[in-house]
C-alpha positions as CSV (number, residue, x, y, z in Angstrom):
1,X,22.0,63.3,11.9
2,X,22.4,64.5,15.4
3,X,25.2,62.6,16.8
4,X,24.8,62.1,20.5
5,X,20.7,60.0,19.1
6,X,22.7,58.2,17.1
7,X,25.0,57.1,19.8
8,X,22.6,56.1,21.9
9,X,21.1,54.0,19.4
10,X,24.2,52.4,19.2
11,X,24.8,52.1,22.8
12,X,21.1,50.6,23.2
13,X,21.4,48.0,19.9
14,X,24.9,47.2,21.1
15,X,23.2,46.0,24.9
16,X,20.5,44.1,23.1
17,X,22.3,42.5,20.7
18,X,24.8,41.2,24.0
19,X,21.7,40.4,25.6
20,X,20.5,38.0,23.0
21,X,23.8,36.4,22.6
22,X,24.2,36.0,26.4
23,X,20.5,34.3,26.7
24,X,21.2,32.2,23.7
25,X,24.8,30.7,25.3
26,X,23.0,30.1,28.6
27,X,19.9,28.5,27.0
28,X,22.3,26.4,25.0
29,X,24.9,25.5,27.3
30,X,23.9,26.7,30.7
31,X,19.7,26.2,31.7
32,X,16.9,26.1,30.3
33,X,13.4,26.1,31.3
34,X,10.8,23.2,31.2
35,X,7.3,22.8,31.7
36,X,5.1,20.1,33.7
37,X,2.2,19.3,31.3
38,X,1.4,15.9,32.8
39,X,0.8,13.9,36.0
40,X,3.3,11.3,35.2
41,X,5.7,12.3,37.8
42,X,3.7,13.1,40.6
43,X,3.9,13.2,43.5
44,X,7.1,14.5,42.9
45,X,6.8,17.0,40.3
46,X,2.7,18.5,39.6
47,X,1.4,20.1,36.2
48,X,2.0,23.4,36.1
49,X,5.1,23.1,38.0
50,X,8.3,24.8,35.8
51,X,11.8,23.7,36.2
52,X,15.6,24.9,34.9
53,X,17.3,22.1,34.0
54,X,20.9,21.8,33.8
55,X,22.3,21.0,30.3
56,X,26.0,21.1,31.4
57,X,25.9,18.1,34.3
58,X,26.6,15.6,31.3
59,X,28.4,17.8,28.8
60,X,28.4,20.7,26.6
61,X,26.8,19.8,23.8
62,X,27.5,21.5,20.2
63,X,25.0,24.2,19.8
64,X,21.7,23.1,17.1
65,X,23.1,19.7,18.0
66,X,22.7,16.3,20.0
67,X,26.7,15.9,20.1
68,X,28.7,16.5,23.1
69,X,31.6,18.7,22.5
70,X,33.1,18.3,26.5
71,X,31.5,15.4,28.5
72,X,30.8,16.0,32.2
73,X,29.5,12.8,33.2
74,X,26.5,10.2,32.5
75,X,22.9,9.9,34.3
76,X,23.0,8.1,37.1
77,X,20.1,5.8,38.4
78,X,17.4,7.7,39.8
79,X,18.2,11.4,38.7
80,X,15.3,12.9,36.9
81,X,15.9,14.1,33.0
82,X,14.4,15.8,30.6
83,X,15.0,14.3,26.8
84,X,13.8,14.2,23.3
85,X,10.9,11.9,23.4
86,X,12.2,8.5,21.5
87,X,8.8,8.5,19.2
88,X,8.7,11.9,18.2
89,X,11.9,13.9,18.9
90,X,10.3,17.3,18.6
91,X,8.3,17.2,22.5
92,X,10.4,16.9,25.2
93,X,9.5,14.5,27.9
94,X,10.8,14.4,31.5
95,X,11.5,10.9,33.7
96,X,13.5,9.6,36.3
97,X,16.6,7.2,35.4
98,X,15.8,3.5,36.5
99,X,18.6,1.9,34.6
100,X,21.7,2.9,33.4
101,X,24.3,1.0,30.3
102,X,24.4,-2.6,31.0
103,X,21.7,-2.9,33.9
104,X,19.1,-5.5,33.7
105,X,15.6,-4.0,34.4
106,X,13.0,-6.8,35.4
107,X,8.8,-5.3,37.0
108,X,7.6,-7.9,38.6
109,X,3.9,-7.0,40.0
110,X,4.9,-3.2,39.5
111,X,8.0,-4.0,42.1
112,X,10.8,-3.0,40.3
113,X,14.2,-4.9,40.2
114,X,18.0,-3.8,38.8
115,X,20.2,-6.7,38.6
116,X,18.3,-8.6,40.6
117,X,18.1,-6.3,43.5
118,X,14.3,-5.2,44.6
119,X,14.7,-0.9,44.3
120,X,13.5,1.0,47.1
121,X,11.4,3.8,45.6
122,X,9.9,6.3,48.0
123,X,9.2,8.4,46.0
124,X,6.9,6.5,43.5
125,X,2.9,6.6,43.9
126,X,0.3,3.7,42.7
127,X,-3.1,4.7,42.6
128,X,-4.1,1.0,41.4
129,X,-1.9,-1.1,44.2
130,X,-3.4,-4.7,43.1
131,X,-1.4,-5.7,40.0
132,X,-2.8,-7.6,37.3
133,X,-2.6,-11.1,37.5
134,X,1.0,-13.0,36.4
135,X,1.4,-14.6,33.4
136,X,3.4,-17.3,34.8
137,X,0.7,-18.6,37.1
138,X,-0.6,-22.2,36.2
139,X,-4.1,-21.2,35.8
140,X,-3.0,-18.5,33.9
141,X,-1.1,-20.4,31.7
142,X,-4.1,-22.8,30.9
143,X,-6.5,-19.8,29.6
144,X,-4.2,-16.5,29.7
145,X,-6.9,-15.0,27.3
146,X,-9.4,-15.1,30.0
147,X,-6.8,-13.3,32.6
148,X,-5.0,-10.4,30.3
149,X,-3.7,-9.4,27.2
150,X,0.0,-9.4,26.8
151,X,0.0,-5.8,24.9
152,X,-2.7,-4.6,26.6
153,X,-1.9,-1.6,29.0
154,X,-2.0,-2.7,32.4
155,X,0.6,-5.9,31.3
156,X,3.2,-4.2,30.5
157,X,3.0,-1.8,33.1
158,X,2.9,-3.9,35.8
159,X,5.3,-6.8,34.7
160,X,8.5,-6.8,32.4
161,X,10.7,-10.0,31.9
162,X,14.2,-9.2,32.3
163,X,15.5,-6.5,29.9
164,X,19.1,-5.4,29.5
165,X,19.8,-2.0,28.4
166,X,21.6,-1.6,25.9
167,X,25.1,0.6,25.4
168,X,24.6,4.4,24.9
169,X,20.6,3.8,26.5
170,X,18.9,4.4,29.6
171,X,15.4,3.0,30.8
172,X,13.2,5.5,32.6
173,X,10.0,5.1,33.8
174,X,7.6,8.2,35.7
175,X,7.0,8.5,39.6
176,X,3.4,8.0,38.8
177,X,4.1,4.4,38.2
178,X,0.2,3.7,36.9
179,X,0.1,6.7,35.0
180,X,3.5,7.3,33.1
181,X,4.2,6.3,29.7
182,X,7.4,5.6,29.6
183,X,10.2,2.7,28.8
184,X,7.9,0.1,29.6
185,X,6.0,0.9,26.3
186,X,8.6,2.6,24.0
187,X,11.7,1.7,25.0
188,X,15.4,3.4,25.9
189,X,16.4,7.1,25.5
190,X,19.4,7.2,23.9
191,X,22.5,9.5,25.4
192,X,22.3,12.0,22.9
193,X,18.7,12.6,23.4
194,X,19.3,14.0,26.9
195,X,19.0,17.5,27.0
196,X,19.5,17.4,30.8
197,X,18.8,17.0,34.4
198,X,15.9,18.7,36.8
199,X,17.7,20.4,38.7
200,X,15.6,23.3,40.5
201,X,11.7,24.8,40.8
202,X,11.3,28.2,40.4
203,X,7.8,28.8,39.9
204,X,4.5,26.9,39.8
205,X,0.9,27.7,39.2
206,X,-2.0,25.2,40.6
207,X,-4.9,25.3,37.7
208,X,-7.1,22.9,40.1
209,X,-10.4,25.3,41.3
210,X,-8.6,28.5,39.7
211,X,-5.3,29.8,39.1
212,X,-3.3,30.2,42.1
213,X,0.7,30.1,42.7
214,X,2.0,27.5,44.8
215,X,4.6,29.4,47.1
216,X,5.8,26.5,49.0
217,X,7.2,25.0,46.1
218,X,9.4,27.7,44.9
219,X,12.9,27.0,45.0
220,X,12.4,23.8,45.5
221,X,15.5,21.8,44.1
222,X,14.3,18.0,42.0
223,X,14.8,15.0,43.8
């Protein structure tokens, strides 16, 4: 066997073999990337949109593992995350934090309220404005059948009674308040299903009338 081929066989398995390893320590401790597939966050984030997300801003997590090895920190309220959807932990879903450990959560006509305190949410879009009627109103009261169905749809997204989360959980809820299915209808994320936080976008294709690239959004950092 010629000798100088088989070194640079060597050479070249030796690089690839590093290059694997490198891109499997920054995909497990480092980034990783994440797709928009839905319109539940918009206006702030659009389908098609793709995002690194930081997996080391709460802790480095054993690889092939929910456990934290070094914590960093917790999520704060109103940081985006992307986690390991609650109902079926193999699709990963991606929402803003809206209360953190030991908050009370209460929507009251899709207005929003942490320990009592009304949120100020720019950033959240309602196509439907007009909420569905309250509960607690007399007439209501007197025939609520005739004025809504307590697990229908458009209840519990527009009204919550007060709700405190629990230790180790967060409540989340999309930007697309009327179109997000979120912790109004399945409940908390657990800390260990967090795989991260949005932290930048670096590329994103607009499927609307064709496939085009939407510059202006590139580099983008998540808000």
């Amino acid at each position: 066997m010629d000798p100088t081929w088989w070194k640079t066989l060597r050479e070249y398995a030796e690089a690839l073999i590093v290059a694997l390893l490198l891109a499997l320590f920054i995909r497990g401790f480092v980034v990783q990337a994440f797709k928009i597939p839905s319109e539940s966050m918009l206006d702030t984030l659009l389908v098609g949109d793709h995002l690194l997300v930081t997996k080391f801003t709460y802790g480095i997590q054993w690889p092939f593992s929910d456990k934290v090895a070094v914590p960093m920190g917790d999520p704060k309220r109103g940081e985006i995350i992307v986690f390991r959807y609650p109902v079926d932990p193999d699709k990963d879903f991606i929402k803003r934090v809206i209360g953190v450990p030991g908050d009370v959560v209460e929507i009251k006509a899709k207005q929003v309220f942490v320990n009592g305190q009304l949120q100020e949410e720019p950033f959240v879009r309602h196509t439907e404005p007009v909420a569905v009627p309250n509960p607690h109103m007399p007439e209501v009261n007197q025939d609520p059948d005739k004025y809504f169905d307590r697990n229908s749809f458009t209840w519990k997204r527009d009204w919550m009674p007060k709700t405190t989360v629990p230790a180790g959980q967060y409540f989340v809820m999309g930007d697309n308040r009327d179109h997000s299915y979120d912790s109004r209808f399945w409940g908390f994320v657990s800390r260990e299903a967090i795989r991260g936080r949005a932290l930048i976008i670096y590329w994103s294709w607009d499927f609307t009338g064709g496939l085009t690239i939407r510059w202006n959004r590139l580099g983008h950092m998540v808000r």
